[in-house]
C-alpha positions as CSV (number, residue, x, y, z in Angstrom):
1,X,133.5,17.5,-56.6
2,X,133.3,13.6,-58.0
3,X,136.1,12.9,-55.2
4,X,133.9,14.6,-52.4
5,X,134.2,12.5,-49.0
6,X,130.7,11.7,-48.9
7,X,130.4,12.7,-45.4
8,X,131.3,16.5,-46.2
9,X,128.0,17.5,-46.3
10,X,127.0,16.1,-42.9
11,X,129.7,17.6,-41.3
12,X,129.4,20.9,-42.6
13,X,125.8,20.7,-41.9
14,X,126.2,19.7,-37.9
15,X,129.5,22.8,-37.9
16,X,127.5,25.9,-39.4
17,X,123.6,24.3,-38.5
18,X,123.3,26.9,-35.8
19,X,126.2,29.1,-36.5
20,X,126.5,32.7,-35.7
21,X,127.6,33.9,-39.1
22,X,124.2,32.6,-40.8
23,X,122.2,34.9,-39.0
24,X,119.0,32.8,-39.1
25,X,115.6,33.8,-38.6
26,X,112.5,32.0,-37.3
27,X,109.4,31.2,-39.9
28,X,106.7,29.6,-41.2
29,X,107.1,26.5,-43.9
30,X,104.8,24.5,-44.2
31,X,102.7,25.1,-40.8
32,X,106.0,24.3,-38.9
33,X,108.8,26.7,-37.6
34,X,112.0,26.6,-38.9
35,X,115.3,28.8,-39.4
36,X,115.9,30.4,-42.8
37,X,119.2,32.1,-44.0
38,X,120.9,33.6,-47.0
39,X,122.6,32.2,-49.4
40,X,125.8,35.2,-48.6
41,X,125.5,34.4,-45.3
42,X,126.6,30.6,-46.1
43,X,129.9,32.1,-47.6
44,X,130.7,34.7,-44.8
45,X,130.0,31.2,-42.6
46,X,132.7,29.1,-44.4
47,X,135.0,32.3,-44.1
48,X,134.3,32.0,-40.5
49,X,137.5,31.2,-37.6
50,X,135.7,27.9,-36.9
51,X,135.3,26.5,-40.5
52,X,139.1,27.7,-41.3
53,X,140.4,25.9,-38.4
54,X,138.4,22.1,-39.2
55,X,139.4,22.7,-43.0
56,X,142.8,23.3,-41.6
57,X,142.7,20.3,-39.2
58,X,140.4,17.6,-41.7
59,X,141.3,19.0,-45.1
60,X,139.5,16.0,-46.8
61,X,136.6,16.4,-44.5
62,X,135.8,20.1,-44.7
63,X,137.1,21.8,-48.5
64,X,139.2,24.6,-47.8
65,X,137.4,27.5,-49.0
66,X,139.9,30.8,-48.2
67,X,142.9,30.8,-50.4
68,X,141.4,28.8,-53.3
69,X,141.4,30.6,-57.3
70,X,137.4,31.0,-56.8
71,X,136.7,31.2,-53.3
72,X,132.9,31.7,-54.8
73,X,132.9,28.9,-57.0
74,X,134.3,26.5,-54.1
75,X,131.3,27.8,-51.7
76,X,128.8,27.1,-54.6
77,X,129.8,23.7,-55.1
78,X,129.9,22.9,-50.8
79,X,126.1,24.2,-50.9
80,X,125.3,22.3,-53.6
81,X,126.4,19.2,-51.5
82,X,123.7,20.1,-48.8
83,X,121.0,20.9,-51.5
84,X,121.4,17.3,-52.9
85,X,121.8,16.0,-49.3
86,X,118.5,17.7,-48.7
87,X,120.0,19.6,-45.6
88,X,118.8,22.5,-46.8
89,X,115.7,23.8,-49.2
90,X,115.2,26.9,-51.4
91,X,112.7,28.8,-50.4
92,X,110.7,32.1,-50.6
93,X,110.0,34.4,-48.4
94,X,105.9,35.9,-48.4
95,X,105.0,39.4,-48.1
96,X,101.5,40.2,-46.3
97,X,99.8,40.3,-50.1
98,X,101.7,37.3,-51.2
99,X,100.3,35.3,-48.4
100,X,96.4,36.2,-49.2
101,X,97.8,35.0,-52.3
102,X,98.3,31.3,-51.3
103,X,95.8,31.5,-48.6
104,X,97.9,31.7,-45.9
105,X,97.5,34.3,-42.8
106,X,100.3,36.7,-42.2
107,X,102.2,36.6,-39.6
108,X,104.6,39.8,-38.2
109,X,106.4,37.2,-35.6
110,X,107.3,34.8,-38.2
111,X,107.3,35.2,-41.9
112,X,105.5,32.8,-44.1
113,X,108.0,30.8,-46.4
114,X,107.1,28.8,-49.1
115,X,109.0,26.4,-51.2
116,X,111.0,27.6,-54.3
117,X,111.6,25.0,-57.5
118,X,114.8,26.2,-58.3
119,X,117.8,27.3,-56.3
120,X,119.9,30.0,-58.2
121,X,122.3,30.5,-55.2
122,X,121.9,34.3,-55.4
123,X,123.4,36.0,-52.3
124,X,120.1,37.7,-51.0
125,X,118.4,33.6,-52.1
126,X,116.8,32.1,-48.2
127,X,116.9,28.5,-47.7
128,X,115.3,26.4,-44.8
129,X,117.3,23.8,-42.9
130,X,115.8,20.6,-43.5
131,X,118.5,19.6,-40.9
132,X,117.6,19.4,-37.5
133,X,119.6,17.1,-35.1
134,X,118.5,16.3,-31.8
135,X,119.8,18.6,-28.8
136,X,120.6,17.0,-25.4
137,X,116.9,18.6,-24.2
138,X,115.4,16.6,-26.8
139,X,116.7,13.6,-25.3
140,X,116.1,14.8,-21.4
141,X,112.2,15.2,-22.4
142,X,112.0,11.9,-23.9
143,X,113.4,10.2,-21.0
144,X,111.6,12.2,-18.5
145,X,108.2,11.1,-19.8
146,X,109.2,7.7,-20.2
147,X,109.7,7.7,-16.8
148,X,106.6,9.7,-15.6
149,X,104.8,6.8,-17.1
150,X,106.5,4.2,-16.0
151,X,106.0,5.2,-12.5
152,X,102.3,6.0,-12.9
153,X,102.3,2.3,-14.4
154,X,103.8,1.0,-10.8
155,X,101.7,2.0,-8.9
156,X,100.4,-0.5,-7.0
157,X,103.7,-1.0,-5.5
158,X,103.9,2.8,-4.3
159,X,104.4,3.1,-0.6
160,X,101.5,3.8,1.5
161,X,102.9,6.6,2.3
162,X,103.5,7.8,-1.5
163,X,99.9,6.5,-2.4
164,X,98.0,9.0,0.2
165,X,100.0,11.6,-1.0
166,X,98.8,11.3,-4.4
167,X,95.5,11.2,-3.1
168,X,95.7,14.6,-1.7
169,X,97.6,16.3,-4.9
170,X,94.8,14.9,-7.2
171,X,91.8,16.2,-5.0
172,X,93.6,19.4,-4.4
173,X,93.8,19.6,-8.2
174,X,89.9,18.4,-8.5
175,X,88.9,21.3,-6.3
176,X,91.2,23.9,-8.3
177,X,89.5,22.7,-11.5
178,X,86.0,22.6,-9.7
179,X,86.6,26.4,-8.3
180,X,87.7,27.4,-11.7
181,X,84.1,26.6,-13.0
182,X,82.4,28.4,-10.2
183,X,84.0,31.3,-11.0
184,X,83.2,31.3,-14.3
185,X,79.7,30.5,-13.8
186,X,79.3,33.3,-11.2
187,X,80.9,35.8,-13.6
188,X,78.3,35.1,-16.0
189,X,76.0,35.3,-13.6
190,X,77.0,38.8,-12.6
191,X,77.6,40.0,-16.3
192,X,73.9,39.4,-17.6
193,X,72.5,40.6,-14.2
194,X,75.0,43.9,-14.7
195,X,73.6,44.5,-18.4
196,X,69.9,45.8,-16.3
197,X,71.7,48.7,-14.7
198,X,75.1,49.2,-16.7
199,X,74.5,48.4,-19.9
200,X,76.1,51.3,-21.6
201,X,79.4,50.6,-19.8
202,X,79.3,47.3,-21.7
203,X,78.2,44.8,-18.4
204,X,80.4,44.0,-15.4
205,X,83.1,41.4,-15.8
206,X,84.7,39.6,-12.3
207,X,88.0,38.6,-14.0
208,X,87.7,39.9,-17.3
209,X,90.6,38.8,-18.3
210,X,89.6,35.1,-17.1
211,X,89.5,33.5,-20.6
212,X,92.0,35.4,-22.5
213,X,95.1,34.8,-24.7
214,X,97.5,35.4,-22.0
215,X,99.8,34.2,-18.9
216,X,97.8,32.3,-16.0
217,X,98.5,35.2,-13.3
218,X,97.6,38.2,-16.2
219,X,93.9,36.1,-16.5
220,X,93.4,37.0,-13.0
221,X,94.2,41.0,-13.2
222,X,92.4,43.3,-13.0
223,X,89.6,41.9,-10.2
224,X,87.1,43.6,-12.1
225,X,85.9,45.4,-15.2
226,X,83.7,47.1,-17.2
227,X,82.7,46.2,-21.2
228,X,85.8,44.9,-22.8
229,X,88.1,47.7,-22.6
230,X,90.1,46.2,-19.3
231,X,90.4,42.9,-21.4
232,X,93.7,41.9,-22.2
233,X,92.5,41.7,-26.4
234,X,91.2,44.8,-26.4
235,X,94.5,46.6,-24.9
236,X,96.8,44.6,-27.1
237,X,94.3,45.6,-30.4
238,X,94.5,49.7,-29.3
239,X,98.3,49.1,-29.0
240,X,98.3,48.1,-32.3
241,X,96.3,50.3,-33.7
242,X,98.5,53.4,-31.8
243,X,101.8,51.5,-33.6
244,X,100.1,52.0,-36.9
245,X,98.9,55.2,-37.1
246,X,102.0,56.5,-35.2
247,X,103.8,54.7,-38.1
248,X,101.6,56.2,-40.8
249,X,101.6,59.9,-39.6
250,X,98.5,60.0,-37.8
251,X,97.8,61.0,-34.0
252,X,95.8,57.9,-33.9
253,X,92.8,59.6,-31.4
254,X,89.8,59.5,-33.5
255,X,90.6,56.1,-34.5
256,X,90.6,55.0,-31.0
257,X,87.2,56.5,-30.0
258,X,85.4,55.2,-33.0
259,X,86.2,51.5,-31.6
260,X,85.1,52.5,-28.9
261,X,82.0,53.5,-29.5
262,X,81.8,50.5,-31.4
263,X,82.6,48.6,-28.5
264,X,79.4,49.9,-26.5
Protein backbone atom coordinates (compact mmCIF):
# COMPACT_ATOMS: atom_id res chain seq x y z
CA UNK A 1 0.00 0.00 0.00
CA UNK A 2 3.37 2.43 0.13
CA UNK A 3 2.95 2.69 -3.85
CA UNK A 4 -0.88 3.75 -3.43
CA UNK A 5 -1.73 6.56 -6.15
CA UNK A 6 -2.55 9.03 -3.59
CA UNK A 7 -5.71 9.87 -5.30
CA UNK A 8 -7.27 6.24 -4.79
CA UNK A 9 -8.98 7.17 -1.91
CA UNK A 10 -10.82 10.21 -3.48
CA UNK A 11 -11.89 8.29 -6.24
CA UNK A 12 -13.22 5.42 -4.50
CA UNK A 13 -14.87 7.76 -2.19
CA UNK A 14 -16.78 9.94 -5.12
CA UNK A 15 -17.57 5.92 -7.02
CA UNK A 16 -19.25 4.11 -3.97
CA UNK A 17 -20.28 7.63 -1.75
CA UNK A 18 -23.88 7.02 -2.67
CA UNK A 19 -23.73 3.54 -4.04
CA UNK A 20 -26.41 1.01 -4.02
CA UNK A 21 -24.47 -1.81 -2.61
CA UNK A 22 -23.73 0.15 0.78
CA UNK A 23 -27.14 0.23 1.75
CA UNK A 24 -26.93 3.44 3.86
CA UNK A 25 -29.08 4.60 6.43
CA UNK A 26 -29.98 8.15 7.61
CA UNK A 27 -28.79 9.23 11.47
CA UNK A 28 -27.87 11.35 14.04
CA UNK A 29 -23.85 12.31 14.65
CA UNK A 30 -23.26 14.84 16.20
CA UNK A 31 -26.71 16.91 15.94
CA UNK A 32 -26.36 16.58 12.03
CA UNK A 33 -27.73 13.91 9.64
CA UNK A 34 -25.61 11.73 7.93
CA UNK A 35 -25.48 8.22 6.16
CA UNK A 36 -24.00 5.29 7.98
CA UNK A 37 -23.06 1.79 6.51
CA UNK A 38 -21.36 -1.43 7.32
CA UNK A 39 -18.20 -2.29 7.15
CA UNK A 40 -19.45 -5.85 4.79
CA UNK A 41 -21.36 -3.69 2.86
CA UNK A 42 -17.93 -1.76 1.72
CA UNK A 43 -16.70 -5.21 0.38
CA UNK A 44 -19.99 -6.39 -1.40
CA UNK A 45 -19.48 -2.54 -2.84
CA UNK A 46 -15.92 -3.12 -4.37
CA UNK A 47 -17.38 -6.53 -5.67
CA UNK A 48 -19.88 -4.51 -7.34
CA UNK A 49 -20.20 -4.31 -11.65
CA UNK A 50 -19.25 -0.67 -11.35
CA UNK A 51 -16.07 -0.93 -9.24
CA UNK A 52 -14.95 -4.10 -11.42
CA UNK A 53 -15.24 -2.23 -14.55
CA UNK A 54 -13.00 1.35 -13.24
CA UNK A 55 -10.42 -1.21 -11.61
CA UNK A 56 -10.53 -2.84 -15.00
CA UNK A 57 -10.37 0.45 -17.01
CA UNK A 58 -7.81 2.60 -14.24
CA UNK A 59 -6.04 -0.35 -12.61
CA UNK A 60 -3.58 2.09 -10.77
CA UNK A 61 -6.45 4.26 -9.88
CA UNK A 62 -8.91 1.86 -8.41
CA UNK A 63 -7.02 -1.68 -6.76
CA UNK A 64 -8.45 -4.51 -8.27
CA UNK A 65 -10.15 -6.30 -5.53
CA UNK A 66 -11.85 -9.68 -7.28
CA UNK A 67 -9.32 -12.20 -8.31
CA UNK A 68 -6.57 -11.13 -5.81
CA UNK A 69 -4.91 -14.14 -3.04
CA UNK A 70 -6.98 -12.15 -0.16
CA UNK A 71 -9.81 -10.50 -1.66
CA UNK A 72 -10.42 -9.59 2.26
CA UNK A 73 -7.21 -8.36 3.00
CA UNK A 74 -7.10 -6.12 -0.28
CA UNK A 75 -10.71 -4.49 0.89
CA UNK A 76 -9.13 -3.80 4.41
CA UNK A 77 -6.29 -2.00 3.20
CA UNK A 78 -8.62 0.26 0.39
CA UNK A 79 -10.79 1.21 3.64
CA UNK A 80 -8.05 1.93 5.47
CA UNK A 81 -7.07 4.55 2.76
CA UNK A 82 -10.51 6.41 3.42
CA UNK A 83 -10.10 6.13 7.31
CA UNK A 84 -6.71 8.01 7.07
CA UNK A 85 -8.21 10.25 4.40
CA UNK A 86 -10.95 10.97 6.91
CA UNK A 87 -13.66 10.06 4.30
CA UNK A 88 -15.18 7.99 6.50
CA UNK A 89 -15.41 7.67 10.63
CA UNK A 90 -16.09 4.72 12.96
CA UNK A 91 -18.91 4.97 14.66
CA UNK A 92 -21.59 3.42 17.00
CA UNK A 93 -24.82 3.06 16.74
CA UNK A 94 -27.21 4.00 20.19
CA UNK A 95 -29.91 2.00 21.44
CA UNK A 96 -32.92 4.00 23.27
CA UNK A 97 -31.06 3.21 26.82
CA UNK A 98 -27.75 4.00 25.46
CA UNK A 99 -28.83 7.41 24.41
CA UNK A 100 -30.25 8.38 28.10
CA UNK A 101 -26.93 7.33 28.64
CA UNK A 102 -25.08 10.20 26.90
CA UNK A 103 -27.94 12.52 27.22
CA UNK A 104 -29.20 12.39 24.06
CA UNK A 105 -33.05 11.95 23.03
CA UNK A 106 -33.98 8.89 21.01
CA UNK A 107 -35.03 9.19 17.96
CA UNK A 108 -37.09 6.08 15.93
CA UNK A 109 -36.61 8.19 12.45
CA UNK A 110 -32.95 8.42 12.82
CA UNK A 111 -30.71 6.59 15.11
CA UNK A 112 -28.31 8.34 17.29
CA UNK A 113 -24.65 7.60 16.36
CA UNK A 114 -21.76 8.45 18.25
CA UNK A 115 -18.17 8.33 17.50
CA UNK A 116 -16.08 5.09 18.12
CA UNK A 117 -12.00 5.44 18.98
CA UNK A 118 -11.14 2.56 17.26
CA UNK A 119 -12.07 0.97 14.00
CA UNK A 120 -11.71 -2.95 14.00
CA UNK A 121 -13.21 -3.27 10.53
CA UNK A 122 -15.65 -6.01 11.69
CA UNK A 123 -18.32 -6.76 8.99
CA UNK A 124 -21.45 -5.73 11.12
CA UNK A 125 -18.78 -2.29 12.28
CA UNK A 126 -21.00 1.30 10.93
CA UNK A 127 -19.02 4.14 9.77
CA UNK A 128 -20.25 7.75 8.89
CA UNK A 129 -19.20 9.47 5.61
CA UNK A 130 -17.26 12.36 6.47
CA UNK A 131 -17.49 12.86 2.63
CA UNK A 132 -20.03 14.84 1.27
CA UNK A 133 -19.42 16.55 -2.15
CA UNK A 134 -21.58 19.07 -3.53
CA UNK A 135 -24.63 17.93 -5.79
CA UNK A 136 -25.68 20.09 -8.83
CA UNK A 137 -28.83 21.32 -6.29
CA UNK A 138 -26.29 22.52 -3.98
CA UNK A 139 -25.00 24.73 -6.56
CA UNK A 140 -28.59 25.73 -8.16
CA UNK A 141 -29.58 27.04 -4.48
CA UNK A 142 -26.58 29.03 -4.08
CA UNK A 143 -26.95 30.75 -7.27
CA UNK A 144 -30.59 31.24 -6.90
CA UNK A 145 -30.20 33.27 -3.74
CA UNK A 146 -27.45 35.19 -4.96
CA UNK A 147 -29.60 36.30 -7.34
CA UNK A 148 -32.76 36.95 -5.28
CA UNK A 149 -30.56 39.35 -3.61
CA UNK A 150 -29.02 40.93 -6.08
CA UNK A 151 -32.31 41.87 -7.60
CA UNK A 152 -33.87 43.01 -4.35
CA UNK A 153 -30.47 45.15 -4.13
CA UNK A 154 -31.51 46.84 -7.79
CA UNK A 155 -34.23 48.01 -7.08
CA UNK A 156 -34.45 51.38 -7.72
CA UNK A 157 -33.97 50.62 -11.31
CA UNK A 158 -37.16 48.19 -11.36
CA UNK A 159 -39.66 49.29 -13.94
CA UNK A 160 -42.57 51.13 -12.82
CA UNK A 161 -44.47 48.63 -13.76
CA UNK A 162 -42.32 45.78 -11.73
CA UNK A 163 -42.25 48.27 -8.61
CA UNK A 164 -46.20 48.48 -8.24
CA UNK A 165 -46.36 45.01 -8.53
CA UNK A 166 -44.23 44.45 -5.61
CA UNK A 167 -46.24 46.77 -3.90
CA UNK A 168 -49.34 44.78 -4.20
CA UNK A 169 -47.57 41.17 -3.37
CA UNK A 170 -46.07 42.64 -0.09
CA UNK A 171 -49.50 44.23 1.13
CA UNK A 172 -51.26 41.13 0.06
CA UNK A 173 -48.75 39.31 2.18
CA UNK A 174 -49.15 42.01 5.16
CA UNK A 175 -52.86 41.36 5.24
CA UNK A 176 -52.35 37.40 5.14
CA UNK A 177 -50.02 37.84 8.14
CA UNK A 178 -52.44 40.41 9.75
CA UNK A 179 -55.57 37.90 9.20
CA UNK A 180 -53.46 35.17 10.58
CA UNK A 181 -53.39 37.09 14.06
CA UNK A 182 -57.02 37.75 14.03
CA UNK A 183 -57.81 34.41 13.88
CA UNK A 184 -55.81 33.47 16.49
CA UNK A 185 -56.94 36.14 18.68
CA UNK A 186 -60.64 35.30 17.99
CA UNK A 187 -60.01 31.62 18.77
CA UNK A 188 -58.82 32.49 22.09
CA UNK A 189 -61.43 34.50 22.47
CA UNK A 190 -63.93 31.86 21.83
CA UNK A 191 -61.99 29.08 23.79
CA UNK A 192 -62.06 30.97 27.29
CA UNK A 193 -65.64 32.11 26.58
CA UNK A 194 -66.54 28.16 25.61
CA UNK A 195 -64.82 26.94 29.07
CA UNK A 196 -68.42 28.78 30.94
CA UNK A 197 -70.72 26.38 29.17
CA UNK A 198 -68.42 23.38 27.88
CA UNK A 199 -65.99 22.96 30.07
CA UNK A 200 -66.02 19.19 30.42
CA UNK A 201 -65.66 18.76 26.66
CA UNK A 202 -62.30 20.45 27.23
CA UNK A 203 -63.38 24.28 25.62
CA UNK A 204 -64.14 25.01 21.85
CA UNK A 205 -61.25 25.37 19.45
CA UNK A 206 -61.87 27.35 15.84
CA UNK A 207 -58.96 25.65 14.07
CA UNK A 208 -57.60 23.50 16.57
CA UNK A 209 -55.13 22.42 14.66
CA UNK A 210 -54.00 26.11 13.99
CA UNK A 211 -50.60 25.98 15.80
CA UNK A 212 -49.58 22.45 15.41
CA UNK A 213 -46.63 20.40 14.19
CA UNK A 214 -47.99 19.76 10.85
CA UNK A 215 -48.53 20.82 6.90
CA UNK A 216 -50.02 24.45 6.34
CA UNK A 217 -53.45 23.04 4.81
CA UNK A 218 -53.72 20.11 7.89
CA UNK A 219 -53.49 23.42 10.44
CA UNK A 220 -56.62 24.47 8.94
CA UNK A 221 -58.72 21.06 9.28
CA UNK A 222 -60.97 20.29 11.02
CA UNK A 223 -63.05 24.00 11.20
CA UNK A 224 -63.76 23.20 14.62
CA UNK A 225 -63.14 21.19 17.80
CA UNK A 226 -63.63 20.27 21.09
CA UNK A 227 -60.68 19.76 24.03
CA UNK A 228 -57.68 18.48 22.34
CA UNK A 229 -58.84 15.26 20.99
CA UNK A 230 -59.38 16.74 17.14
CA UNK A 231 -55.68 18.15 17.55
CA UNK A 232 -53.35 16.81 15.20
CA UNK A 233 -50.71 15.86 18.62
CA UNK A 234 -53.16 14.21 20.27
CA UNK A 235 -54.16 11.74 17.19
CA UNK A 236 -50.57 11.22 16.34
CA UNK A 237 -49.81 10.34 20.41
CA UNK A 238 -53.17 7.67 20.43
CA UNK A 239 -51.55 6.24 17.19
CA UNK A 240 -48.66 5.64 19.01
CA UNK A 241 -49.85 4.44 21.82
CA UNK A 242 -52.32 1.74 19.62
CA UNK A 243 -48.73 0.71 17.69
CA UNK A 244 -47.35 -0.15 21.14
CA UNK A 245 -49.71 -2.02 22.87
CA UNK A 246 -50.70 -3.74 19.57
CA UNK A 247 -46.96 -4.56 19.49
CA UNK A 248 -46.82 -5.68 23.11
CA UNK A 249 -50.07 -7.96 23.19
CA UNK A 250 -52.46 -5.69 24.57
CA UNK A 251 -55.85 -4.46 23.02
CA UNK A 252 -54.74 -1.06 23.92
CA UNK A 253 -58.64 0.27 25.07
CA UNK A 254 -58.17 1.07 28.64
CA UNK A 255 -55.03 2.72 27.94
CA UNK A 256 -56.74 4.98 25.55
CA UNK A 257 -59.56 6.06 27.89
CA UNK A 258 -57.40 6.77 30.83
CA UNK A 259 -55.71 9.63 28.61
CA UNK A 260 -58.58 10.60 28.08
CA UNK A 261 -59.96 11.22 31.03
CA UNK A 262 -56.79 12.77 31.73
CA UNK A 263 -57.27 14.97 29.02
CA UNK A 264 -60.66 16.48 30.52
Amino acid sequence: MSDANPDTALAIAKLLRHHRELKQRKGLFQTRHVDFFRFKRFERALKSPEYIKKSTNQPDLYPPVTGTEDEHASARNLFIMLIKAQYVVPCQKLHNQDCKNHGLKANKDYPNLILSSKATLQPDEYYVWNYNPKSITDYLIVIGVVSVILALACYPLWPRSMRRGSYYVSMGCLMLLCGFFVVAIIRLILYVLSLLVIKKKGGFWLFPNLFEDCGVLDSFKPLYGFGEKDSYSYIKKMKRMKRKQTKNGGTGKPKIEEVQDEGK
